[in-house]
Backbone as numpy.savetxt, mean C-alpha at the origin, in Angstrom:
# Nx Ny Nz CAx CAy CAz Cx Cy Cz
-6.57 -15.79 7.99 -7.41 -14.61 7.99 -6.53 -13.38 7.99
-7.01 -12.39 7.70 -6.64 -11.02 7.69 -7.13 -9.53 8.57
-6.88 -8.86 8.42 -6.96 -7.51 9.58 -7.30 -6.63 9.08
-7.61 -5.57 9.15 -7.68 -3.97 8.59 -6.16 -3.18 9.45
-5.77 -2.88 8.52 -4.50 -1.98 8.97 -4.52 -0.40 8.76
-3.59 0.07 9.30 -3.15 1.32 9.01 -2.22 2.23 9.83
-1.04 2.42 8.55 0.14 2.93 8.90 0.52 3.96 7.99
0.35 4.69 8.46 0.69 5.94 8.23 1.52 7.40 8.76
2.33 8.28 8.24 2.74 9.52 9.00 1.68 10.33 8.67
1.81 11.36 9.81 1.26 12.48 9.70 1.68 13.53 8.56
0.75 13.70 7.85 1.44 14.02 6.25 0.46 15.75 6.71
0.03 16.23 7.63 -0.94 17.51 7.79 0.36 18.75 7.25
1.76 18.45 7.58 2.44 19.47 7.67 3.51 19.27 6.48
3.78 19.94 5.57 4.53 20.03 4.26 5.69 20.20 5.01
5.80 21.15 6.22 6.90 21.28 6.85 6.95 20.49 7.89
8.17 19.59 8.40 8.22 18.91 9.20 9.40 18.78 10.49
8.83 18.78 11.66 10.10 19.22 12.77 11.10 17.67 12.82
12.25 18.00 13.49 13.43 16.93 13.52 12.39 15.77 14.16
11.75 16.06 15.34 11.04 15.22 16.25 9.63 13.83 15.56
9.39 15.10 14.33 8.46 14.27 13.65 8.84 13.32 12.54
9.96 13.56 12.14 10.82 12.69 11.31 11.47 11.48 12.18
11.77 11.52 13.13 12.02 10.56 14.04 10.73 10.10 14.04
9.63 10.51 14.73 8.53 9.82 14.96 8.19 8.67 13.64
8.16 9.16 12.84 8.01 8.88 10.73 9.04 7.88 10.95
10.33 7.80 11.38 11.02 6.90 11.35 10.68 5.29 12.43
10.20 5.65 13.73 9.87 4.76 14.19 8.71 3.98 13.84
7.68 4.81 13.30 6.81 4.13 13.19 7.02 3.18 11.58
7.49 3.30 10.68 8.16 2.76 9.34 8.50 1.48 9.59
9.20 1.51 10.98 9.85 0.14 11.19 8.66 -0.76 12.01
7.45 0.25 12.30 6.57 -0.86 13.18 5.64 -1.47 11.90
6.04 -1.22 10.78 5.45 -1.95 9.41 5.40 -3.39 9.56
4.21 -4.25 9.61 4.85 -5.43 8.96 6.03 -5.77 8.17
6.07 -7.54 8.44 7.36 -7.34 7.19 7.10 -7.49 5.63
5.88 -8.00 5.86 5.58 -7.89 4.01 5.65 -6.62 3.71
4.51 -5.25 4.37 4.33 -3.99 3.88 5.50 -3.50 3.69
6.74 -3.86 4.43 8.30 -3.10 4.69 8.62 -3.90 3.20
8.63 -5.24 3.00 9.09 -5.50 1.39 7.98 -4.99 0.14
6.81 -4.99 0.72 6.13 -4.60 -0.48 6.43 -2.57 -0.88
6.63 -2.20 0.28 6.90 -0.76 -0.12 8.50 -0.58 -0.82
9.07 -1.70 -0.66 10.92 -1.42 -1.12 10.30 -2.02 -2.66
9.34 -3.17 -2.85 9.60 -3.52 -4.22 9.11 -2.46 -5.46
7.79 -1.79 -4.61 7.31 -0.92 -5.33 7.99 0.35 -5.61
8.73 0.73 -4.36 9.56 1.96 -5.00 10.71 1.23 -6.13
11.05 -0.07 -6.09 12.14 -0.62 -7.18 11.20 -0.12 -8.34
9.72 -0.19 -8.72 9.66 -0.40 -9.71 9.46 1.17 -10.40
9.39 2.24 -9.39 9.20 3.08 -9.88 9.97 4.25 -9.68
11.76 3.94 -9.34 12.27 5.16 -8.72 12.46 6.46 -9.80
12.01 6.95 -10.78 11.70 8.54 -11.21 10.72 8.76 -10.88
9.90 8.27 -10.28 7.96 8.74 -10.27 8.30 8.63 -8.51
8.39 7.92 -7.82 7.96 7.69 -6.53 9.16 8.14 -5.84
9.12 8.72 -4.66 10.42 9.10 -3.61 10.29 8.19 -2.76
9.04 8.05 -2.09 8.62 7.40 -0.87 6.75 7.06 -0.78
7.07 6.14 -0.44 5.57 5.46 0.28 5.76 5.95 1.84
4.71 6.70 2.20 4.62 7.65 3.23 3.94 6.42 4.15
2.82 5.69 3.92 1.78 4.54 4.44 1.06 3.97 3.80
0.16 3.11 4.22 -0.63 1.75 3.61 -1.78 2.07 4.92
-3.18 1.70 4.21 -4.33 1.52 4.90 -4.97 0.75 4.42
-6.00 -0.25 5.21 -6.04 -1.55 4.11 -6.60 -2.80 5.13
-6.87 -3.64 3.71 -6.73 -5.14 4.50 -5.19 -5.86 4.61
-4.87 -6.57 5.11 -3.77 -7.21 5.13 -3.76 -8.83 6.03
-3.18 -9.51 4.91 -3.06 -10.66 5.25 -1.73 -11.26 5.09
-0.91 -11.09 6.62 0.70 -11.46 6.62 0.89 -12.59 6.76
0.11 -13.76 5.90 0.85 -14.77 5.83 0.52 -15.48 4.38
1.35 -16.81 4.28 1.46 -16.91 2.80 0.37 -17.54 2.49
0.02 -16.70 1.00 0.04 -15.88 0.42 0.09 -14.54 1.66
0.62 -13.79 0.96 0.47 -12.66 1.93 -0.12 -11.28 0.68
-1.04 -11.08 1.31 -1.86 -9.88 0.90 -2.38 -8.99 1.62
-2.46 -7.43 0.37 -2.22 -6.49 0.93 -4.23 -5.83 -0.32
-4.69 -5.14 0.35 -5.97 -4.55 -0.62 -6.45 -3.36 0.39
-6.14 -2.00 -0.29 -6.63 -1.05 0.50 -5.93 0.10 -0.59
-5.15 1.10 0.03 -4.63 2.42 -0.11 -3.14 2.63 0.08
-2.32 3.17 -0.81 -1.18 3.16 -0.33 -1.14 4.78 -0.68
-0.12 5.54 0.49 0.35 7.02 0.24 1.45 7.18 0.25
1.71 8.00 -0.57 2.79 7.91 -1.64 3.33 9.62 -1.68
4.63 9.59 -2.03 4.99 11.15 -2.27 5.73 11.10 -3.65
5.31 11.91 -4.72 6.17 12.06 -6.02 7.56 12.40 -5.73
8.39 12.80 -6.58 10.23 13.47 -6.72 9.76 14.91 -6.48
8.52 15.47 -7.11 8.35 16.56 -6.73 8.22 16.95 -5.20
7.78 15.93 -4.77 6.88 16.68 -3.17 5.49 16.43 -3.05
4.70 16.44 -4.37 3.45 16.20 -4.20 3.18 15.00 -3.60
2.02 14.47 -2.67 1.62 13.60 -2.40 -0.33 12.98 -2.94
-0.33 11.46 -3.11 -0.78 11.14 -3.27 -1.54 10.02 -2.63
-2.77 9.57 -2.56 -3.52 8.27 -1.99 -3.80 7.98 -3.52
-3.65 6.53 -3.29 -4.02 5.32 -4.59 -4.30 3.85 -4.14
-5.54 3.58 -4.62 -5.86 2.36 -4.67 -5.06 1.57 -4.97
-4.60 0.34 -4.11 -3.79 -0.44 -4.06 -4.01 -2.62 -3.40
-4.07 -3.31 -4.99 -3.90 -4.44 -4.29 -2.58 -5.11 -4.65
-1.99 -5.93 -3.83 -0.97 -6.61 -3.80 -1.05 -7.51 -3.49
-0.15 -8.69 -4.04 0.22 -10.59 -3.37 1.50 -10.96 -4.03
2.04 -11.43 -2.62 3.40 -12.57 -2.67 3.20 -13.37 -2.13
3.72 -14.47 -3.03 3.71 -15.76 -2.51 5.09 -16.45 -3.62
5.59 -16.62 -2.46 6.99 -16.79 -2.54 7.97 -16.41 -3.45
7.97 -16.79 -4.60 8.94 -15.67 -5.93 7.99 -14.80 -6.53
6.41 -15.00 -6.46 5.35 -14.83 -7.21 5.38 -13.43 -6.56
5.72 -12.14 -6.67 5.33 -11.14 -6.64 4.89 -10.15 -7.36
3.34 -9.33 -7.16 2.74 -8.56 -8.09 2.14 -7.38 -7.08
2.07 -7.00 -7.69 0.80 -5.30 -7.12 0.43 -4.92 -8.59
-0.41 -3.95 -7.85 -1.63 -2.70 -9.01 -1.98 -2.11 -8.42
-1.84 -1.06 -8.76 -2.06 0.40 -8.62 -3.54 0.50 -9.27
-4.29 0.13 -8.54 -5.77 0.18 -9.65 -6.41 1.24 -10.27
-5.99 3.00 -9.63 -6.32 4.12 -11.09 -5.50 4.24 -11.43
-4.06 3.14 -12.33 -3.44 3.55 -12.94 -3.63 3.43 -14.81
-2.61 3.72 -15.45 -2.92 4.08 -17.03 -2.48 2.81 -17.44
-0.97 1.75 -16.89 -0.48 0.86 -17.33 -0.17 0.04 -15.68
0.27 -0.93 -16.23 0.60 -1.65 -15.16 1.61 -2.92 -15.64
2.73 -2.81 -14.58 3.38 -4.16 -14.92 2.73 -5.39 -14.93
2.10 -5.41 -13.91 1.12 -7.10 -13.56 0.06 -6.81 -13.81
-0.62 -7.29 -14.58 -1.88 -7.70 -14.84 -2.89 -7.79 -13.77
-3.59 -6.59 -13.89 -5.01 -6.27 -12.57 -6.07 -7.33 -12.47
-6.11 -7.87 -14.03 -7.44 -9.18 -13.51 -7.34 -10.24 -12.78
-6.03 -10.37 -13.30 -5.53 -11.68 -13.12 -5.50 -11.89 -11.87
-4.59 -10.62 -11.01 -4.20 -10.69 -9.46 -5.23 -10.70 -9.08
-6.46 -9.66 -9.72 -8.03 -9.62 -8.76 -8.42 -10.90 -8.31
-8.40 -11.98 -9.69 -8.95 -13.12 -9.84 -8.06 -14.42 -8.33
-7.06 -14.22 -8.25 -6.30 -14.37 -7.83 -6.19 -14.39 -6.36
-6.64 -12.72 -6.06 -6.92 -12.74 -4.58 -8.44 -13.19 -3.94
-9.47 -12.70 -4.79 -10.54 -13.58 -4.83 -10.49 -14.80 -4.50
-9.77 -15.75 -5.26 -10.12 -17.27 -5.03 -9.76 -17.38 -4.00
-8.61 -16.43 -2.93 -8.84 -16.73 -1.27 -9.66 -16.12 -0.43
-11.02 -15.97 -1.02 -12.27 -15.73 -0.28 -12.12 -13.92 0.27
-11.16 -13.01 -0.46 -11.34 -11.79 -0.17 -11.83 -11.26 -1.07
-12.87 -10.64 -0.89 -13.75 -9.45 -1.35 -12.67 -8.01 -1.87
-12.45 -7.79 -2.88 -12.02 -6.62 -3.09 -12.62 -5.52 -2.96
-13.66 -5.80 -3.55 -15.07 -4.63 -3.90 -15.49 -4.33 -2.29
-15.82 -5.33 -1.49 -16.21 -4.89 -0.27 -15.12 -4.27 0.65
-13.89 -5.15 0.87 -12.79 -4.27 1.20 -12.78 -2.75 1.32
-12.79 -2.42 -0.12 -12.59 -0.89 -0.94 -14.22 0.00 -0.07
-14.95 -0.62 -0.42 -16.47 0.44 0.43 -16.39 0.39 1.59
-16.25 -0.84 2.55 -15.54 -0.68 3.94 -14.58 0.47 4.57
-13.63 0.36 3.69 -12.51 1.55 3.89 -12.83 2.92 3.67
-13.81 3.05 2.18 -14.25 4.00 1.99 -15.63 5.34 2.74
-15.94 3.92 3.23 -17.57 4.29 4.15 -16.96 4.63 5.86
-15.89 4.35 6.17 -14.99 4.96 7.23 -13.92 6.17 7.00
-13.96 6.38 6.21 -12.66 7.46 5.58 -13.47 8.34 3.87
-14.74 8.67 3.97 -14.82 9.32 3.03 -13.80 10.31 2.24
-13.58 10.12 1.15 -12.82 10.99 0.20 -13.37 12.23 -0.22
């Protein structure tokens, strides 16, 4: 089974004190260890576009398969920051994510949908769950 998570910094302040960067730092490491590899693989795949994954909010299921279906926040090279729909699964070399409003994608979105589905998770409900607690 799986959890609802959420890890995140306090992203309220563009400017940020020494104290809160420490804070940003401790809490990074209280990541799971999948979210801690799934945020290093995803910045592999995108280092001109992405600086940093700021947090993840979500379902999460840390074991194998290990899956991830919720929100990931994200900061561009510019500074800008972003929230994006986000599902992910590893299972063992088998690693994929999607960025689901994106234009392209390395891995194939049906497939993984199809994929995380057949272990009895709801994507669609996931996503309104999260959404019906955290209106956008």
């Amino acid at each position: 089974m799986g959890k609802v998570i959420s890890f995140n910094s306090n992203n309220d302040d563009d400017i940020k004190s020494k104290e809160t960067k420490e804070e940003e730092h401790q809490e990074e490491n209280t990541l799971p260890p999948f979210l801690k590899e799934l945020r290093e693989f995803i910045l592999s795949y995108y280092p001109k576009t992405m600086s940093d994954i700021l947090g993840f909010s979500g379902f999460l299921k840390n074991d194998n398969p290990y899956v991830f279906v919720g929100y990931a926040f994200w900061q561009d090279v510019k500074g800008n920051q972003y929230i994006t729909p986000l599902i992910a699964m590893f299972r063992n070399v088998d690693k994929r994510f999607v960025f689901l409003n994106a234009k392209n994608h390395y891995f194939d979105p049906k497939v993984l949908k199809q994929d995380i589905e057949s272990l009895n998770i709801n994507i669609d409900k996931i996503f309104e769950a999260l959404n019906s607690q955290n209106p956008q």
